[in-house]
C-alpha positions as CSV (number, residue, x, y, z in Angstrom):
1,X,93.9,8.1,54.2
2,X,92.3,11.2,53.0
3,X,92.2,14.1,54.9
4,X,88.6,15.8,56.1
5,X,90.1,19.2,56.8
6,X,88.1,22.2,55.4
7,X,90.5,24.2,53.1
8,X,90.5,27.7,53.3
9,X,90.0,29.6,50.2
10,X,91.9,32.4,49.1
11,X,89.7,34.5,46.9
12,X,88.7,37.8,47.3
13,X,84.9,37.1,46.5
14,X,84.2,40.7,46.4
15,X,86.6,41.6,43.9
16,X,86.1,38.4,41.6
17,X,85.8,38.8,38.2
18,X,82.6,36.8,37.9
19,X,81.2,38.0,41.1
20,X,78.3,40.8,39.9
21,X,78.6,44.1,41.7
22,X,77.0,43.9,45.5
23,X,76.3,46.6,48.3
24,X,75.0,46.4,51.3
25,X,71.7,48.9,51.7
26,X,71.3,51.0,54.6
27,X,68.1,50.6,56.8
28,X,66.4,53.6,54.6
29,X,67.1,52.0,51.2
30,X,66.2,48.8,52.5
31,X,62.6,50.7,53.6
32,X,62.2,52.0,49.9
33,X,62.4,48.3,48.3
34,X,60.2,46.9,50.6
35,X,57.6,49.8,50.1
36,X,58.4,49.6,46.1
37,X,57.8,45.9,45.9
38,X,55.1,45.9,48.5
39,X,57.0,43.1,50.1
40,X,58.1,42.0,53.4
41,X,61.7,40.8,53.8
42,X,60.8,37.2,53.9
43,X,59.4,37.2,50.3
44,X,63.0,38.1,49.3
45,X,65.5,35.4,48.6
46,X,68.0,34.6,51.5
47,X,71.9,34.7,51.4
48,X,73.0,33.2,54.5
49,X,75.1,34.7,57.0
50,X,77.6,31.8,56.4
51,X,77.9,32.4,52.6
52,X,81.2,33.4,51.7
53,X,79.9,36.8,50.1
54,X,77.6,37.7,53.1
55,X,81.1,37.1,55.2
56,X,83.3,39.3,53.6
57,X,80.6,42.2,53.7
58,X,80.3,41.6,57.0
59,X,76.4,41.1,56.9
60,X,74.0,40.3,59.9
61,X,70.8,38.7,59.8
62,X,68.4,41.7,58.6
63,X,70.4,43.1,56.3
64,X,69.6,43.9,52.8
65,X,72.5,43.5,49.7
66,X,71.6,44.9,46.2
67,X,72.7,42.6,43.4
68,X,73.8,44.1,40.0
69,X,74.5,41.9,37.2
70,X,75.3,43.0,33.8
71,X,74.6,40.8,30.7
72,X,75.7,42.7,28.1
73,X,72.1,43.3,27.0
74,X,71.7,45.5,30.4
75,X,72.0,45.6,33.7
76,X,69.7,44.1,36.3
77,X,69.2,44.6,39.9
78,X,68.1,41.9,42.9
79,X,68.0,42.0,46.0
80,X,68.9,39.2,48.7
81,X,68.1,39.6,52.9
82,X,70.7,37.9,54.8
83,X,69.4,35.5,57.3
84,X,71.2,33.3,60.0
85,X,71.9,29.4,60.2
86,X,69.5,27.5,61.9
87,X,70.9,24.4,64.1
């Protein structure tokens, strides 16, 4: 019989190698990419509040992380809003 119990990982996901550098903004830098991008925070792609990443940073619905990923040819930022789980 196989067994449906959800295994727990143990990986930092923060600290991954192939996980890109992330912080969390605060409410003011959040402001400044909103007015830079002329955007609201629902034209921004989601992370939800269940995703492993958005767990370990402890983020609540609202909250803005910046994304920085580094090819080798430069380094690029993005931006994610966290948003909750819908039943």
């Amino acid at each position: 019989m196989l067994a449906t119990k959800k295994a727990k990982l143990n990986v930092d996901v923060i600290n991954y190698f192939l996980t890109p550098s992330v912080r969390v903004l605060s409410e003011k830098e959040k402001a400044k990419i909103l007015e830079k991008f002329d955007a609201q925070p629902e034209q921004f792609p989601a992370i939800f509040e269940t995703d492993p990443l958005a767990k370990a940073l402890k983020l609540k619905p609202g909250d803005m992380i910046e994304i920085t990923r580094d090819d080798g040819t430069g380094r690029y930022k993005a931006y994610r809003i966290c948003i909750a789980v819908e039943a």
